[in-house]
N, C-alpha and C positions, 0 to 999 in steps of 0.2 A: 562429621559436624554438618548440623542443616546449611544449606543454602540460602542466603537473602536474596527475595524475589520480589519484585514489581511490577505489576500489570498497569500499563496506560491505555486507556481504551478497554477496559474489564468488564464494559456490558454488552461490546460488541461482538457478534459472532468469533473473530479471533482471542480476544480474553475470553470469553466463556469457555472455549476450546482450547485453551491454556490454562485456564482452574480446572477444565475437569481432568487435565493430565497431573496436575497438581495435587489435586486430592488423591488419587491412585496411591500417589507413594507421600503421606502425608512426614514422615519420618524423614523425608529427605532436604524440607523443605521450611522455611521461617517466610510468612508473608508480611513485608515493611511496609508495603501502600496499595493500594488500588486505586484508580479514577474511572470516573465517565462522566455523563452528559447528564440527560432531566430524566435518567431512569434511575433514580435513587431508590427507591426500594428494588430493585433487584440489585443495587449497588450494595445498598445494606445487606441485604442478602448474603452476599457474597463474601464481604465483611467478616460477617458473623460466624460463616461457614469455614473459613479459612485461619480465623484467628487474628487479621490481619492489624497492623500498629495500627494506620492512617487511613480514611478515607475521604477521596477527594472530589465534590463534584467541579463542570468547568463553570456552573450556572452559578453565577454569587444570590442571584434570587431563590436558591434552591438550598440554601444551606440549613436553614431551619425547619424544613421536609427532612432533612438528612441525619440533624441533629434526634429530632423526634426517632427517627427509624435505629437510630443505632442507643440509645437510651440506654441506658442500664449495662449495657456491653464492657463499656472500659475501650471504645476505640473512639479515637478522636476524627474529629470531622471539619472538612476545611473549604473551602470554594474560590473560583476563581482563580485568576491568570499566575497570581503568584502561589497559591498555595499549589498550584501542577508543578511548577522550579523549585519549590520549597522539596516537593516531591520527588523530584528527580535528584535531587540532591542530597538526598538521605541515602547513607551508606548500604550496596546493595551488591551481590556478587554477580544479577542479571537481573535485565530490565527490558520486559517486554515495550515494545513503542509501538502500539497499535488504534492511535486517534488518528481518525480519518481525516483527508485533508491535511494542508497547510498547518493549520493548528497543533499539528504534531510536532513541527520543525524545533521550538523552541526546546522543550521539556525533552526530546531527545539530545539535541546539542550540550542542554546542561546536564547530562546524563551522562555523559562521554568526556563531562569533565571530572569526574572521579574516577577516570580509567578503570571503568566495569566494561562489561561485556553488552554490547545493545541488541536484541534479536530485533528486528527491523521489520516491523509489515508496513510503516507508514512510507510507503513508496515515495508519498510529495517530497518526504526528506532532500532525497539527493535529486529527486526531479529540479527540484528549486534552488538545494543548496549543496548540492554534490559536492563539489572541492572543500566546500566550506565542513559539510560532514568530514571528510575521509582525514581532512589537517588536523579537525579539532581530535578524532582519535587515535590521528599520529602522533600529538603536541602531549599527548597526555596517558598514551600506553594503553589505549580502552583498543577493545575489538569490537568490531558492527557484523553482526551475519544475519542472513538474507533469512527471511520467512517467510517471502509470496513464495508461490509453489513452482513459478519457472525460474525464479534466480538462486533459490536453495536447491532446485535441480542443477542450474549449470556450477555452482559454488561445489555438490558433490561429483561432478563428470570433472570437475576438476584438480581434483583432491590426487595431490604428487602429482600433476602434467606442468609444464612450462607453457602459460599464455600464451608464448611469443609464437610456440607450434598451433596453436587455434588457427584455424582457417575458415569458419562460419558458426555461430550460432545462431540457432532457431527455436525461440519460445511459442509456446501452441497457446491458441487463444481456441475456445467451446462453439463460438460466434454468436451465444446468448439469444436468450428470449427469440429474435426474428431471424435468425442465420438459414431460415426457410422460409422465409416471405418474400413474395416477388419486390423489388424494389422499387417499385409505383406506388407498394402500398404502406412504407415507410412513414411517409410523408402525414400519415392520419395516425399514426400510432400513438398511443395512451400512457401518461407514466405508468400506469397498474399493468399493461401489458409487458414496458418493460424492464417493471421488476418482479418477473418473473421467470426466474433462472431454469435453464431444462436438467442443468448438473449437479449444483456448488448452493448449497446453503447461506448466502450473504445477506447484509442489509441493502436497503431500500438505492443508494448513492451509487455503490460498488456494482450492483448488479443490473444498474441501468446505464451505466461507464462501461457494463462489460457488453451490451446490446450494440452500441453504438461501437464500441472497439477502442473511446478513450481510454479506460483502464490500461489494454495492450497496446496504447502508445507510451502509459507511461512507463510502463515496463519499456517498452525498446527504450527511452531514454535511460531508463536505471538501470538496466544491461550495463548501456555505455560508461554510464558512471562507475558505478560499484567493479565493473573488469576492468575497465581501460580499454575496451576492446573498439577497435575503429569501425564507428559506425556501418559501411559499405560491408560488413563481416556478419552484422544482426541481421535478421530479419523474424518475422512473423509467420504462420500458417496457421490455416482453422482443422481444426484435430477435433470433430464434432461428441466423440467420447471423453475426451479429458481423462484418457491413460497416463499419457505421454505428454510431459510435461516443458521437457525441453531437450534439447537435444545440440551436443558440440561436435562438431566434426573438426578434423584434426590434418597436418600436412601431408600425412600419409596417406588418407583415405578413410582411415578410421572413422567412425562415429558414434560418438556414445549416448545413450539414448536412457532418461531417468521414467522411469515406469511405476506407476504407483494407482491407487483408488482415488476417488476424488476425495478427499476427505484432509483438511487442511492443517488435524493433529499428525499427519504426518513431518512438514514441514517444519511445524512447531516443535513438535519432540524432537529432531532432528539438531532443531539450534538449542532445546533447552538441555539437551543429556551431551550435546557436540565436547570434544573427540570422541566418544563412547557413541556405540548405537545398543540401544537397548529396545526389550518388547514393545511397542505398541498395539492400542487397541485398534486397529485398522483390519479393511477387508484384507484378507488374502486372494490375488486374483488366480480367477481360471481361465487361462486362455481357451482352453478349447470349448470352454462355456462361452464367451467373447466373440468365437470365431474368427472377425478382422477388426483392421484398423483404418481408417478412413483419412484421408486428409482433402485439403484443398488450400487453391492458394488467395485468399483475401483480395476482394476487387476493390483497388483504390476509389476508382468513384460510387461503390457503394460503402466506406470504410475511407471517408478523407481523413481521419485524423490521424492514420498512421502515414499520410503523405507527411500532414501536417509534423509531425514528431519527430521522424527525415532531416525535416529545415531546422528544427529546435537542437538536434544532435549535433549538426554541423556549425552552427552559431555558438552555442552553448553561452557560457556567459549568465545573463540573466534572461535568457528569453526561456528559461524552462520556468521560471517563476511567473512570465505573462504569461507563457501558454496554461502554466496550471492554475492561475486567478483568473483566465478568461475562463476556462474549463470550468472552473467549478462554481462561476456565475451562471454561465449557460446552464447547468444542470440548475439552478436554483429557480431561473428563468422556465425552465420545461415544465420539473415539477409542480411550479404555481401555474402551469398554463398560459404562460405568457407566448409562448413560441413552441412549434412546432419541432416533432425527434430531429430529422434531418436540418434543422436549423441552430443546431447548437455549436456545430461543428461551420455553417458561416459563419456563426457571431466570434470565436475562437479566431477565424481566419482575418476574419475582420479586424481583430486588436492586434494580434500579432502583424499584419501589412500596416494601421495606425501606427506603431512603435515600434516598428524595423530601423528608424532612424535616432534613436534615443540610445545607444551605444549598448545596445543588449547583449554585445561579444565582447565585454569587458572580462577582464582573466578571471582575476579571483575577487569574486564581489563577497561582502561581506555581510553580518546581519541585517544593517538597516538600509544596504543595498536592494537586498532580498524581500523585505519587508516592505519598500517603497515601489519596488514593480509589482507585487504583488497588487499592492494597495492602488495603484494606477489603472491595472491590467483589471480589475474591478469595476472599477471609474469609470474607464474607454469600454469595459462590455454591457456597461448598463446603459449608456449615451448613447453607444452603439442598438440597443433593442428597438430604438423609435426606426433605424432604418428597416427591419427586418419584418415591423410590425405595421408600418404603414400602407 
């Protein structure tokens, strides 16, 4: 019997690259929803292509573009904050979570309340709402697996070990766009320069998060989250190939090490066919085409934000919801050219030292907990801009 599938975030390079593993095996598969943003005609697109029940943009100004595009089809079209939970809430056997940002929290949560299965690439999730993620799919029998490409590595280097023998993990980060610029010359750098990824086919946000190394901070928090594993245990390296994805070492000495192409339908296939591994269309590597493997180790003061991630891991609470609303103000702040690359990671620093005193290692915060640092941690980095800017 087909499977009921949902894609959140289906225009973004990770839903496109989950429709087109989708369409491979069309036989295996019933598509209940899609969403995305103000790309409705490739939203329709896609729609159209896959047979899909529902399609949902998040733009309520965009529903009448949407309506137009899908015409004559027999799929229905819907916009806005509630029609994504309407979404998520339609019975589904897996459900891709791949809207970027914050924005993703909710329409996963109510996804995990019909005890489906959630493939996870919206990282902010457990950055922001970690405990609050892992109870709702304990309260309700759903499972959450990893689809960034270092946590679905250490989720397979894990498969039958016992946690508790873990003694380090290390997620590899590319070092993106400038991971070869001297770092005097940071400071002038362009959005357009850095989104411009040397590896990884991503959008515009993601691949100027991964320049900077926000992105592999919030990875080291999601680590934390999603394992359990005590901070002082993660860490980071720049692995300038992007083979090698992540890597667990173990009580013994062991190390295991997940190795793949850059190519991010690995990840995906992985949680969409999971317990099975089946064909994918991925390179096959040659090492001896490859030759070596490079690494090095991330210099905090050119990469503050994995300092920064450090303190958010050890706090936890709600300061992963100010670190990621200050975060993704700063990026919002760069890209209009308000501030400077290297300053986005002050302005971050900035609201998190502002709101170190507002109880941000509170245990288990809940939605409108999350929702309101969020919403602060916004507030405080916009207020914050006049000092940066002056």
């Amino acid at each position: 019997m087909a499977r009921r599938i949902t894609v959140f975030g289906a225009t973004g390079s990770i839903g496109c690259n989950t429709l087109d593993l989708i369409a491979r095996q069309p036989e295996a598969f019933e598509v209940v929803a899609l969403t995305g943003g103000s790309n409705v005609a490739r939203l329709a697109e896609q729609a159209r292509a896959v047979g899909a029940e529902l399609a949902v943009t998040a733009h309520d100004d965009r529903l009448g573009d949407l309506r137009a595009a899908l015409a004559g089809s027999g799929i229905e079209a819907a916009a806005g904050r509630a029609a994504l939970l309407e979404a998520a809430a339609r019975p589904a056997d897996w459900i891709m979570s791949a809207i970027v940002g914050a924005a993703g929290l909710e329409p996963g949560l109510e996804a995990l309340k019909q005890g489906t299965t959630l493939a996870l690439a919206n990282k902010e999730s457990l950055v922001t709402a970690g405990p609050l993620m892992l109870a709702t799919a304990r309260a309700h029998g759903a499972r959450i697996l990893p689809v960034d490409s270092e946590h679905s590595a250490v989720f397979q280097a894990l498969v039958g070990e016992d946690v508790a023998a873990v003694e380090r993990v290390i997620i590899t980060a590319s070092g993106g766009a400038f991971r070869d610029w001297p770092a005097e010359r940071l400071a002038r750098a362009t959005p357009r320069e850095a989104a411009r990824h040397p590896n990884w086919d991503m959008g515009q946000r993601i691949t100027i998060d991964s320049a900077s190394l926000f992105n592999k901070a919030l990875e080291l928090i999601e680590t934390r989250e999603f394992f359990g594993i005590d901070p002082h245990k993660i860490d980071a390296l720049v692995h300038p190939e992007s083979l090698i994805h992540a890597m667990v070492g173990f009580a013994d000495g062991a190390l295991m090490a997940h190795i793949g192409p850059p190519d991010m339908r690995h990840a995906i296939g992985f949680a969409l066919n999971w317990p099975e591994r089946r064909a994918l269309p991925v390179e096959r590597l040659d090492f001896a085409a490859i030759g070596q493997l490079t690494f090095r180790a991330p210099d905090d003061a050119r990469y503050p934000a994995l300092r920064l991630a450090r303190g958010v891991m050890e706090t936890r609470g709600l300061s992963g919801a100010v670190f990621n609303g200050a975060k993704e103000r700063a990026l919002d702040h760069f890209i209009a050219g308000r501030i400077g690359f290297v300053q986005m990671a002050e302005l971050v620093e900035r609201v998190l030292n502002t709101m170190t005193s507002q109880r941000l290692g509170i245990a288990a915060p809940d939605l409108d907990m999350v929702r309101d640092a969020d919403a602060r941690a916004r507030s405080e980095a916009d207020a914050a801009l006049a000092h940066l800017t002056s």
